[in-house]
SEZA-436036 format. One record per residue (C-alpha): residue number from 1; residue in one letter; x, y, z. Coordinates in nm, 3 decimals, always signed. Layout:
BEGIN
n  res  u  v  w
NUM  a  X  Y  Z
...
% end
This chain:
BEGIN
n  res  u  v  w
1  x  +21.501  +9.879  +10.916
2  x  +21.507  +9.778  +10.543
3  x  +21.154  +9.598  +10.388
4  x  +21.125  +9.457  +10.085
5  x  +20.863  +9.490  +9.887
6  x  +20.669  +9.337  +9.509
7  x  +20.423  +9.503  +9.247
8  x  +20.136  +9.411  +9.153
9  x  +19.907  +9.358  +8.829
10  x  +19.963  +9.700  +8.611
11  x  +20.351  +9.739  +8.716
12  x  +20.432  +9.499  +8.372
13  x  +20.618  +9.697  +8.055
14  x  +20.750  +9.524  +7.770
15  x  +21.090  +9.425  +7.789
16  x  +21.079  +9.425  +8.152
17  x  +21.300  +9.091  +8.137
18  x  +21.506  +9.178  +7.899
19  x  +21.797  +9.359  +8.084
20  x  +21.768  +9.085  +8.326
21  x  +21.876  +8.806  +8.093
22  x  +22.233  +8.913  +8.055
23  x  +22.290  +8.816  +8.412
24  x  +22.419  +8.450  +8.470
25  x  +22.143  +8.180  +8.497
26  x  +21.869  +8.398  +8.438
27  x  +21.774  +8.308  +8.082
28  x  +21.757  +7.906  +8.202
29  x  +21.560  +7.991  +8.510
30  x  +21.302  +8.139  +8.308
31  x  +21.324  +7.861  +8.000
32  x  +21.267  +7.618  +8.348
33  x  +20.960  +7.823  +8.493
34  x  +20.815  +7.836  +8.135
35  x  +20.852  +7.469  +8.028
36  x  +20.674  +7.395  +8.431
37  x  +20.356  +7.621  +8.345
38  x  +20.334  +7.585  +7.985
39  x  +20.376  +8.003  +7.913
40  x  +20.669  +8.149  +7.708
41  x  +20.792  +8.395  +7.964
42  x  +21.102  +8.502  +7.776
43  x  +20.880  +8.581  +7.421
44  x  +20.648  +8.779  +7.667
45  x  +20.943  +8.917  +7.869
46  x  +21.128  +9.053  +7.596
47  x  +20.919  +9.049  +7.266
48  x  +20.543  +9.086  +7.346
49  x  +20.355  +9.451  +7.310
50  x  +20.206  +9.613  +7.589
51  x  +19.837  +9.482  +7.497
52  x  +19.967  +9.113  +7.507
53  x  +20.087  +9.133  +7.832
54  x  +19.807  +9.363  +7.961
55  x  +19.617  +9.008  +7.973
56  x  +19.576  +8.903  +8.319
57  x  +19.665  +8.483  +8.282
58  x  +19.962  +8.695  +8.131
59  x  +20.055  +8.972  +8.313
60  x  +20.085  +8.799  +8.695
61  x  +20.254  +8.484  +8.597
62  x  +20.550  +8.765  +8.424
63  x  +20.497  +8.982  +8.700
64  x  +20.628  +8.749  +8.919
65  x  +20.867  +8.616  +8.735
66  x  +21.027  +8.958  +8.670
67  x  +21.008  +8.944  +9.065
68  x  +21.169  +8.677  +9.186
69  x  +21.475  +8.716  +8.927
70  x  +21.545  +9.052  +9.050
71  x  +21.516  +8.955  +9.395
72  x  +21.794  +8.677  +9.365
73  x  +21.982  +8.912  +9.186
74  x  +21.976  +9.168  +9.454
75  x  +22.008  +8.875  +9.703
76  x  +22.313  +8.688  +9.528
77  x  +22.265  +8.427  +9.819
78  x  +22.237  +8.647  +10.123
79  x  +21.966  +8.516  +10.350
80  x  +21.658  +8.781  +10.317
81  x  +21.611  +8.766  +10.708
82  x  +22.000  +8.929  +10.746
83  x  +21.935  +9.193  +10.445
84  x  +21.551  +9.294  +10.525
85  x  +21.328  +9.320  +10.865
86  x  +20.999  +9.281  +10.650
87  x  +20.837  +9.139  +10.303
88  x  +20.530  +9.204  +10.146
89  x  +20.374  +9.241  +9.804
90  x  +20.069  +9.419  +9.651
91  x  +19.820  +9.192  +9.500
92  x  +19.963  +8.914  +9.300
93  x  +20.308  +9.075  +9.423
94  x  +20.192  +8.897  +9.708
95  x  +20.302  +8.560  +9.593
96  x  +20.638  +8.667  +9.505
97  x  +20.710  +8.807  +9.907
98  x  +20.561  +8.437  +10.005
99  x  +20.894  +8.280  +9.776
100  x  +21.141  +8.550  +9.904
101  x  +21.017  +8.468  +10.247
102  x  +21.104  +8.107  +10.240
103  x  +20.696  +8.024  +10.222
104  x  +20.708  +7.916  +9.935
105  x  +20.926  +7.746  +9.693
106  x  +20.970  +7.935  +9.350
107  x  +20.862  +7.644  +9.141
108  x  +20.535  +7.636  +9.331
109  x  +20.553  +7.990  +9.330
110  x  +20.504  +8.022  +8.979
111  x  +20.247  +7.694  +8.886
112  x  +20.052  +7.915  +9.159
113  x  +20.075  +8.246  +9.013
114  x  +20.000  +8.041  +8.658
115  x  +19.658  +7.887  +8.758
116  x  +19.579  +8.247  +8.929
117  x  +19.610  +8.454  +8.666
118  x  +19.419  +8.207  +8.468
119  x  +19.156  +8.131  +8.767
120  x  +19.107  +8.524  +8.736
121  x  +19.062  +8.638  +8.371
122  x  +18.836  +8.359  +8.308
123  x  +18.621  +8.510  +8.572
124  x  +18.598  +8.839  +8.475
125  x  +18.437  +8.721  +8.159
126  x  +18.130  +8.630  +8.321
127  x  +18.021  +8.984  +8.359
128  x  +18.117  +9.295  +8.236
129  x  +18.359  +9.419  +8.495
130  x  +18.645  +9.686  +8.522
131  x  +18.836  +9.915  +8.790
132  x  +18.876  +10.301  +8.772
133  x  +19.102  +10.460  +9.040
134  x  +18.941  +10.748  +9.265
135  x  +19.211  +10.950  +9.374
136  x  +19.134  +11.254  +9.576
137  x  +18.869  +11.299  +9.883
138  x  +18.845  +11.233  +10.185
139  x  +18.877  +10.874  +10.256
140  x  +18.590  +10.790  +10.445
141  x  +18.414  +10.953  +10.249
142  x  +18.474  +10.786  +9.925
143  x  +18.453  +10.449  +10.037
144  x  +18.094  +10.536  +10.157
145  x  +18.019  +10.723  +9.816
146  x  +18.136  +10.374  +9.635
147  x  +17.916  +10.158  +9.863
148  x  +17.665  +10.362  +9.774
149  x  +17.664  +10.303  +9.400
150  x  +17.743  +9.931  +9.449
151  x  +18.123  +9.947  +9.406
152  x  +18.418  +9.798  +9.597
153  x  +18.697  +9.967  +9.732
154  x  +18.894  +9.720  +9.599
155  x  +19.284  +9.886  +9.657
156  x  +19.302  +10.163  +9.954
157  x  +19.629  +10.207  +9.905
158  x  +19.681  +10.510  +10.129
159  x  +19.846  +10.836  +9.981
160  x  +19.484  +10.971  +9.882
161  x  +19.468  +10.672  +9.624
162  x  +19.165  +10.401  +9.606
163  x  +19.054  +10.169  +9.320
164  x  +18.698  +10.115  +9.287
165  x  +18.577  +9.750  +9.105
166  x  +18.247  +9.666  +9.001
167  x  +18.008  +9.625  +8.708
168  x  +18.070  +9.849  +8.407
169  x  +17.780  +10.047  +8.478
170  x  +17.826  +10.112  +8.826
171  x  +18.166  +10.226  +8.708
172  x  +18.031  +10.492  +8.450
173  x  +17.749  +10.586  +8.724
174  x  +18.083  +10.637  +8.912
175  x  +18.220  +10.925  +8.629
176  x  +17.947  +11.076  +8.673
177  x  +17.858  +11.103  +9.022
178  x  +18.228  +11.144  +9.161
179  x  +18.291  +11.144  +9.544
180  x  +18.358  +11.495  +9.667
181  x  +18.717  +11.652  +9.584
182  x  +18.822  +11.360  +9.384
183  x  +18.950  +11.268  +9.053
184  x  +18.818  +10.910  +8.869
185  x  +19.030  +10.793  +8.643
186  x  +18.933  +10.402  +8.433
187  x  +19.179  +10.136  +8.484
188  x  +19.271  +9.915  +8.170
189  x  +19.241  +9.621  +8.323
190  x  +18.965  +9.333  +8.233
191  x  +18.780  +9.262  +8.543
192  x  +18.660  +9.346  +8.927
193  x  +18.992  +9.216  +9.097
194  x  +18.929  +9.186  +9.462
195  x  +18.574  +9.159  +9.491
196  x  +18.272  +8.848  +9.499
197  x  +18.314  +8.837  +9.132
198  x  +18.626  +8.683  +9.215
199  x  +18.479  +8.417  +9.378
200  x  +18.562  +8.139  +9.142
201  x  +18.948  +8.205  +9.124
202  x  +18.920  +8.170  +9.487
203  x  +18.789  +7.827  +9.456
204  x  +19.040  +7.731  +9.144
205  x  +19.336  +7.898  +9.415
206  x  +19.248  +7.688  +9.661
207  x  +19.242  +7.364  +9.504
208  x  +19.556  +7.402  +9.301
209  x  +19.763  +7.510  +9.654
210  x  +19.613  +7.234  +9.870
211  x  +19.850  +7.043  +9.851
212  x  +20.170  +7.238  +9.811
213  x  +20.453  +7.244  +10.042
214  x  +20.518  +7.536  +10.240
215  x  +20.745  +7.667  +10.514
216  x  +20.703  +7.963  +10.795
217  x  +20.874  +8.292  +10.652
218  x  +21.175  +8.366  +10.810
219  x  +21.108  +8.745  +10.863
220  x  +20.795  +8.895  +10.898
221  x  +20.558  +8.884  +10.591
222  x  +20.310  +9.137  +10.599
223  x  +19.936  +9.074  +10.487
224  x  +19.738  +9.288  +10.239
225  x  +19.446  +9.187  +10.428
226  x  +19.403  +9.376  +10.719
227  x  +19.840  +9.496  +10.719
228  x  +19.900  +9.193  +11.009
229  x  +20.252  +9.079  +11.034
230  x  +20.193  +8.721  +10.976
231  x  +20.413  +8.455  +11.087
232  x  +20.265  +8.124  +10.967
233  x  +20.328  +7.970  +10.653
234  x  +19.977  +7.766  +10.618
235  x  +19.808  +8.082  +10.680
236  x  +19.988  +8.304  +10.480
237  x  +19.907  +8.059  +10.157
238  x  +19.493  +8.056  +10.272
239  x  +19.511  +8.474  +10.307
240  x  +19.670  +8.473  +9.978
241  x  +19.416  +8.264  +9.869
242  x  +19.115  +8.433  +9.998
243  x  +19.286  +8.780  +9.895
244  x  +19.155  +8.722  +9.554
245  x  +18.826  +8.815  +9.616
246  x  +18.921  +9.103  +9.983
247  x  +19.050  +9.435  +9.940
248  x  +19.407  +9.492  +9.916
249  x  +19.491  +9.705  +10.236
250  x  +19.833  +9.853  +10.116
251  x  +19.694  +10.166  +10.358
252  x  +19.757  +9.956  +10.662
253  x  +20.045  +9.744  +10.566
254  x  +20.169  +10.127  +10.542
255  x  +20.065  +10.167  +10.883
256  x  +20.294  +9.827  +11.009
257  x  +20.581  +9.977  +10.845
258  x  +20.574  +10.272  +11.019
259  x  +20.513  +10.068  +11.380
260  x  +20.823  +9.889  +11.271
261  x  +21.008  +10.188  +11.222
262  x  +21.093  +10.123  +10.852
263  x  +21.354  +10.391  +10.754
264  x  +21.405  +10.209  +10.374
265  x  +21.202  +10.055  +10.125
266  x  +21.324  +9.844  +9.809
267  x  +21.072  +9.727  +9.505
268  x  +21.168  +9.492  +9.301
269  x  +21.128  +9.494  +8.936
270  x  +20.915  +9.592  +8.788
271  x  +20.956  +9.901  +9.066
272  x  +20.833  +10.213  +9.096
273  x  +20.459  +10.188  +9.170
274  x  +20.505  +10.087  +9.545
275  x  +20.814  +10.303  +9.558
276  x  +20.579  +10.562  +9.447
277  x  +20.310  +10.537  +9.741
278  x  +20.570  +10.544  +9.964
279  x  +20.675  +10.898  +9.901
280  x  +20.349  +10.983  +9.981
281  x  +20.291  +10.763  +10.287
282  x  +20.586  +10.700  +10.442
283  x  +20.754  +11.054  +10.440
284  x  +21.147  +11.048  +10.535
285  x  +21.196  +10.706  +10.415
286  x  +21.459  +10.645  +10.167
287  x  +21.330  +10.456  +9.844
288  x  +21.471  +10.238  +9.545
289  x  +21.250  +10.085  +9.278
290  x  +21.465  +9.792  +9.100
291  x  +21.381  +9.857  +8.749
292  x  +21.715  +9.691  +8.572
293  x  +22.015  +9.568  +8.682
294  x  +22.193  +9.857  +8.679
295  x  +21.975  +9.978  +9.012
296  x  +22.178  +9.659  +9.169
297  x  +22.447  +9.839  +9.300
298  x  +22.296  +10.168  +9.461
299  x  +22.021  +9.915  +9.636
300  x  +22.293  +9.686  +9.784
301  x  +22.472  +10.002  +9.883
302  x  +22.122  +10.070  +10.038
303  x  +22.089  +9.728  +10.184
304  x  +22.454  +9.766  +10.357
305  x  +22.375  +10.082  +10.500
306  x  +22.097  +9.951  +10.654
307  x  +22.264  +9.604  +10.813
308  x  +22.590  +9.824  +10.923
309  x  +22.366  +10.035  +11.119
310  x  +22.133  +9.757  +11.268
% end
C-alpha cells in the first residue's frame, strides 16, 4: 500500500515553484489562488529570499500551494483513492491532504491556509516565543524533562526527533539543562506552534472555516492528533482546526502506517523532510520526496508498481 503524504512549515526553499511553472496550467492556477487571498505566490515562489518566506502568514499559504500543484501533477486526473490507500500531512501540510482527499476544495483550501498563517504569526507576537528541536534521548524521558521546565512537546515525530515550544526563556533554560543523551538544536521559526499560545489562531480558524463546504475523504486521512484514521469530513476540518494549538503526533500516524501495512511513501513538494523520518521509522519502506518535476516519472513508476500489485 502506497500513502501520500505533505510537509509542513520549515520544508519552504526559494524557488520551490519555479520548476513547477513550466508545466501546463500551473502558472494560472497560482495567478487564481493569489488574486483569491490577496498574496503574490508566484513573486514568493520564484523570486523571494529565504528570510521572506521564512515568515509564517508566508511560508504555509506557499507551502501549500507548492503542495497541491505537485500533487495534481503527479495525479494528472487519476482519482487519489485508486493511486494511494492513505493521506496525511504534517502541520499545515495537513490542509493540503484535506484537498487531495476530496475534504476540501482547493480554493477553500488555500483562503484557509491564508487566514492560518496569518491567525498564527500575529499570535506569536504577543510573547516572545520560539521552538528548538531535541533530538536524542529516550522519549519518555524528554517529554517529562520539557514538562518540567514548562515546555511543550510540540512535534514527536518519532525517529528519536521532538520539537520543544515555549517562551524564549524556557527555551534557553532548555540549552542549558538538556534531557539526558540528547542534542537541542533552536528552530528559526517565530513562535510556539502547537501550544496554548496558539489559542487565538484557533479561534480566527474556526470562524473563517465555519462555514465552508466540505466533503468525506475518499481514502483514509490520517490525523496528526492522536494518528486516527479519520473518515469524516466535518471532523477532519474541527481537528485541523484545533491542531493549531495540540501536538503534532507524526510518531503515531507512523504507527497507522505500519498497521496498514504501508510498503511506499510519496511527499510532495516541497519533499524530503517526511521522506526523511520515514527512513528512520518506517524501515523497508520504499520512499520518494517530489522535489521538481523531474521526480514525476520515477514516483508514477512508484505509484504503478504499487496499484499492479494491489
Amino acid at each position: 500500500m502506497l500513502v501520500l503524504v505533505a510537509p509542513g512549515q520549515g520544508a519552504q526553499k526559494p524557488g520551490l515553484l519555479t520548476p513547477w511553472l513550466d508545466l501546463p496550467g500551473v502558472t494560472d492556477k497560482l495567478a487564481e489562488w493569489s488574486a483569491s487571498i490577496g498574496m503574490d505566490l508566484l513573486h514568493y515562489g520564484t523570486e523571494a529570499g529565504a528570510e521572506e518566506i521564512r515568515d509564517t502568514a508566508v511560508a504555509q499559504p506557499l507551502l501549500v500551494a507548492a503542495s497541491l500543484v505537485s500533487a495534481s501533477a503527479l495525479l494528472d486526473g487519476r482519482d487519489v483513492a485508486d493511486v494511494a490507500g492513505a493521506v496525511a500531512g504534517h502541520s499545515v501540510g495537513e490542509l493540503a491532504a484535506a484537498a487531495t482527499a476530496g475534504v476540501l476544495s482547493p480554493a477553500d483550501t488555500m483562503a484557509l491556509v491564508r487566514t492560518r498563517g496569518r491567525a498564527m504569526a500575529e499570535a506569536a507576537t504577543v510573547t516572545d516565543t520560539g521552538m528548538s528541536a531535541v533530538v536524542g534521548g529516550e522519549p519518555e524521558a524528554v517529554v517529562a524533562h520539557l514538562e518540567k521546565l514548562g515546555l511543550t512537546a510540540a512535534n514527536i515525530n518519532g525517529g528519536g526527533q521532538i520539537v520543544a515550544a515555549g517562551t524564549a526563556g524556557q527555551l534557553a533554560a532548555l540549552s542549558e539543562d538538556k534531557p539526558e543523551g540528547a542534542r537541542v538544536i533552536p528552530l528559526k521559526v517565530a513562535g510556539a506552534f502547537h501550544t496554548h499560545h496558539m489559542a487565538p489562531a484557533v479561534d480566527a480558524l474556526a470562524a473563517a472555516a465555519e462555514d465552508v463546504r466540505t466533503g468525506d475523504p475518499v481514502l483514509p486521512y490520517v490525523s496528526n492528533l492522536d494518528g486516527a484514521a479519520v473518515d469524516d469530513g466535518r471532523q477532519i476540518v474541527r481537528r485541523l482546526v484545533n491542531q493549531i494549538s495540540a501536538s503534532v503526533r507524526w510518531d503515531l500516524c507512523t504507527e497507522t502506517f505500519q498497521k496498514m501495512g504501508v510498503t511506499a511513501l510519496i511527499e510532495v513538494c516541497p519533499g524530503g523532510t517526511l521522506t526523511g523520518l520515514a527512513k528512520r521509522g518506517l524501515p523497508g519502506v520504499r520512499t520518494l520526496a517530489l522535489k521538481t518535476p523531474d521526480d514525476l516519472d520515477a514516483a508514477r513508476e512508484l505509484i504503478n508498481e504499487h496499484t499492479q500489485t494491489a
